[in-house]
C-alpha positions in Angstrom: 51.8 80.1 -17.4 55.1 80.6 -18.4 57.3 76.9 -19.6 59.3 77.5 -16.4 55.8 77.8 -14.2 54.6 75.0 -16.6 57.8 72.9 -15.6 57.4 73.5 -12.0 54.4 72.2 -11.8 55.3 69.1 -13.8 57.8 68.5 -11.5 56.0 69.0 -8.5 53.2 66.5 -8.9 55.4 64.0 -10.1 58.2 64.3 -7.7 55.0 64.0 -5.0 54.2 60.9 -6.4 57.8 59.3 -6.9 58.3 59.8 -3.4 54.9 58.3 -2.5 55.8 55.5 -4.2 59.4 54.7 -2.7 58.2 55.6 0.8 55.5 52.7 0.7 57.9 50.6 -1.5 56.7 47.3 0.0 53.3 48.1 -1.2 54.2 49.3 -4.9 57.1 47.2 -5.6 57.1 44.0 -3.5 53.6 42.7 -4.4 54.5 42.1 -8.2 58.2 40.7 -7.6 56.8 37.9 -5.2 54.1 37.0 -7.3 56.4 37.1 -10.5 58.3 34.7 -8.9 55.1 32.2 -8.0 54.6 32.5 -11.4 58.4 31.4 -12.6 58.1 28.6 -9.9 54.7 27.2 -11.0 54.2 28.0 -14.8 58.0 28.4 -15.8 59.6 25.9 -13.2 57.3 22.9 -12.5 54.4 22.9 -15.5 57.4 24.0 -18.3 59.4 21.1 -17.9 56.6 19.0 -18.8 55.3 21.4 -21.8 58.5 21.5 -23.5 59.0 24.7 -26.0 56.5 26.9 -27.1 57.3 28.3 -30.7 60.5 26.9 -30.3 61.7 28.4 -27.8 61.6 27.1 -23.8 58.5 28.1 -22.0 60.1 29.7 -19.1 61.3 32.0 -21.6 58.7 32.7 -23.7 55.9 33.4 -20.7 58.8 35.8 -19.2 57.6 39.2 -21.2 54.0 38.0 -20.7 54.7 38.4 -17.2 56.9 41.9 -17.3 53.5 43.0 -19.6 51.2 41.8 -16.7 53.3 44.0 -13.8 53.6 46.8 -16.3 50.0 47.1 -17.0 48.7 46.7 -13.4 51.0 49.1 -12.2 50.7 51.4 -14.3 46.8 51.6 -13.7 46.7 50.9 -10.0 49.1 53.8 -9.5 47.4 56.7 -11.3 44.0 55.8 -10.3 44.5 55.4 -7.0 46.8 58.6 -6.5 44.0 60.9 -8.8 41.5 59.3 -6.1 43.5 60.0 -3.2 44.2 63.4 -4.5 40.1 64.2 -5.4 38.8 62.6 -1.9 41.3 62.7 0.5 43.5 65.3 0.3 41.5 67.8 -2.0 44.7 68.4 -3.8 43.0 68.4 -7.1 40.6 71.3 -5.9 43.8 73.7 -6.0 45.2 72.3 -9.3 41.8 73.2 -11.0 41.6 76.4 -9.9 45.2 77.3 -10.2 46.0 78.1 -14.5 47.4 74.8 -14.7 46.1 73.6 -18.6 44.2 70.2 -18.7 46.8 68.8 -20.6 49.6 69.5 -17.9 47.4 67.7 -15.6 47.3 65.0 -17.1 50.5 64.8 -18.1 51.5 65.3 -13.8 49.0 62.5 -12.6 49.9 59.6 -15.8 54.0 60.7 -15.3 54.1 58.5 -12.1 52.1 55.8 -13.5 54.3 55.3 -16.4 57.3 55.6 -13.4 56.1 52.7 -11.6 55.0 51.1 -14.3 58.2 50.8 -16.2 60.2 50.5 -12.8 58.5 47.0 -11.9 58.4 45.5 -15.0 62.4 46.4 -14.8 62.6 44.4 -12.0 60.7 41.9 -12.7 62.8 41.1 -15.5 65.7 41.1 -13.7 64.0 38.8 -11.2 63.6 36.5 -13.8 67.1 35.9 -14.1 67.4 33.8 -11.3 65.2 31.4 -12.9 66.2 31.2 -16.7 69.8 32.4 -16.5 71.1 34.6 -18.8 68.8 32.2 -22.2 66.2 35.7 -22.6 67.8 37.2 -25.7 66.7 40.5 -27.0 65.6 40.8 -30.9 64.9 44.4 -30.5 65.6 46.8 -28.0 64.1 49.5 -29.2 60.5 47.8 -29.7 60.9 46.6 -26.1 61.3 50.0 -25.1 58.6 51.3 -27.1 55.7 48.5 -26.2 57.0 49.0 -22.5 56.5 52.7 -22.3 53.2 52.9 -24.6 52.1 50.1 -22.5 52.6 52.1 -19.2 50.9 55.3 -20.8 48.1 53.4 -22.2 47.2 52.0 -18.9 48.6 55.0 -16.8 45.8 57.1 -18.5 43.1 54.4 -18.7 43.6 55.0 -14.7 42.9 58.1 -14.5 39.7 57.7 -16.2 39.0 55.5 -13.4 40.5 58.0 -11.1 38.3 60.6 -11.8 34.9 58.7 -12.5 35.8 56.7 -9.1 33.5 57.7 -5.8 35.1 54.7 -3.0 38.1 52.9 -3.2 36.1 49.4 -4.1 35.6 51.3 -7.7 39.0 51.7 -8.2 39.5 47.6 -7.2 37.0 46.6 -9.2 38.3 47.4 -12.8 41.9 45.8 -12.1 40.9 42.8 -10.6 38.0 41.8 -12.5 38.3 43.6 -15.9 42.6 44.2 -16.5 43.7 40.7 -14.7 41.3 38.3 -16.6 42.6 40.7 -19.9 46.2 39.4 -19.7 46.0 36.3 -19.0 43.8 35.7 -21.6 45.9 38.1 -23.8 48.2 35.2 -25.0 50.9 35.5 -21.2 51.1 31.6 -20.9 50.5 30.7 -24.6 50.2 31.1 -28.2 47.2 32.2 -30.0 47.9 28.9 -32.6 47.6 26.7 -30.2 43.8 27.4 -29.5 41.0 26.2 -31.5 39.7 28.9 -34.3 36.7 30.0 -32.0 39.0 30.6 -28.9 41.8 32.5 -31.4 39.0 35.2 -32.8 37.8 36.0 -28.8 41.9 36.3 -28.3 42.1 38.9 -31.4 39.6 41.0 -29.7 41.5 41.7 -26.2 43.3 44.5 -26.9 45.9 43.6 -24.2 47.1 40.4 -26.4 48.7 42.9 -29.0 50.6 44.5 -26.6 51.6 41.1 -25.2 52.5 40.2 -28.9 55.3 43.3 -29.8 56.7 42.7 -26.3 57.3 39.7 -27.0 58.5 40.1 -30.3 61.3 42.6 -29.0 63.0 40.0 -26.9 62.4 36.6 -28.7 61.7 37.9 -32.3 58.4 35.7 -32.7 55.1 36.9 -33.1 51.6 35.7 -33.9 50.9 38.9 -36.0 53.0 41.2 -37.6 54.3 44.1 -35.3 52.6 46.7 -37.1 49.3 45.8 -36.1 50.3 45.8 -32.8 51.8 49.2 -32.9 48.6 50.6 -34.5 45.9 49.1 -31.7 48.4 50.5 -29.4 48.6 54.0 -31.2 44.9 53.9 -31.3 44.9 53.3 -27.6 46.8 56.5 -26.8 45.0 58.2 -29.1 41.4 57.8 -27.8 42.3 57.5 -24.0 43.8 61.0 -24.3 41.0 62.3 -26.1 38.5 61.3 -22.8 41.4 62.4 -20.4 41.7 65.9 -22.2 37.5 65.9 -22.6 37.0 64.9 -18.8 39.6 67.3 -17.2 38.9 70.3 -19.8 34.5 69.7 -18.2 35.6 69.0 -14.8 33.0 66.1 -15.4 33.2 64.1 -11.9 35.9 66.2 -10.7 33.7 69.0 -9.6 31.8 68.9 -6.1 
């Protein structure tokens, strides 16, 4: 395939899924803004004023990019598996892809693209959402890590999706993994606290979710605290990538679970 042929079909499978996604809007955005805002009223709102600051900085602000994490990551996910799933089962689009010259890689690329879309998109708005509870008090340290962790973020979990897309054989498999697997994940991943505050034991369980290091360079870009350097963070996200693309490029290359 030529890079305009390659482009085309970029473009098409995410421009399918963009337009998916605003169609049903009040199934892929709605759901995280309201309960974002449950979350504002009852952790931020009613329990902050009694907890006072957290790192020295007011709780409502300090859980807020805890939250944007938590509608980045299941968004990210839920969108890619779901739409690989739909693609394999219902519509047997993914039948034509594999025997067209798309490359693996291109694939992938289509299917995570939308992921990463809605991912970013709702954790935008739920940001902005969280204005109306804390003013205009959320500073930003660093844009450019905010950015970074937000995007990485959505492509870690955009492709850790489509694992689940492809492996998945009934939509209760692709239910399972955010609701009891991802959603326990962040909020133990340090959303609604800091890792100091915890007993010792509780702190080394904490510094094995991966999810908490993400949470922690979010974090860091807006208030400029962290409970380990930035680096680190950067690295078990890097890492992430890394690996997740390696089973993505190694499932998609087989056809392993895609072939019937």
């Amino acid at each position: 395939m030529n890079p305009q042929q390659l482009w085309i079909s970029f473009y098409t499978m995410l421009r399918k899924d963009i337009v998916r996604m605003f169609r049903i809007w009040v199934q892929t955005f709605l759901p995280s803004v309201i309960t974002s805002c449950l979350y504002f009223l009852i952790f931020g709102t009613v329990l902050g004023s009694r907890i006072g600051d957290m790192q020295g900085v007011n709780y409502m602000t300090f859980v807020i990019p805890g939250l944007v994490m938590l509608a980045i990551v299941t968004n990210a996910y839920s969108n890619t598996s779901f739409t690989f799933f739909q693609s394999k089962f219902f519509f047997r689009g993914i039948d034509e892809i594999l025997v067209s010259p798309t490359p693996p890689w291109l694939l992938i690329a289509g299917f995570i693209s939308g992921g990463i879309v809605r991912g970013v998109l709702v954790g935008t708005i739920v940001l902005l959402v969280s204005i109306f509870f804390t003013g205009l008090h959320l500073a930003v340290h660093n844009l450019f890590i905010i950015l970074g962790f937000a995007i990485l973020t959505a492509l870690v979990f955009s492709l850790a999706g489509l694992v689940n897309g492809v492996y998945a054989k009934s939509i209760d498999a692709i239910n399972i993994v955010p609701t009891f697997v991802l959603t326990p994940l962040v909020y133990l991943g340090g959303v609604f606290y800091s890792v100091h505050s915890l007993p010792h034991i509780a702190q080394y369980f904490t510094y094995v979710n991966p999810i908490f290091y993400l949470i922690n360079g979010f974090r860091y870009g807006f208030l400029g605290i962290a409970d380990i350097p930035v680096w680190i963070s950067l690295g078990v996200l890097g890492g992430m990538v890394a690996f997740l693309i390696g089973i993505n490029w190694y499932l998609i290359r087989t056809g392993l679970g895609l072939k019937q």
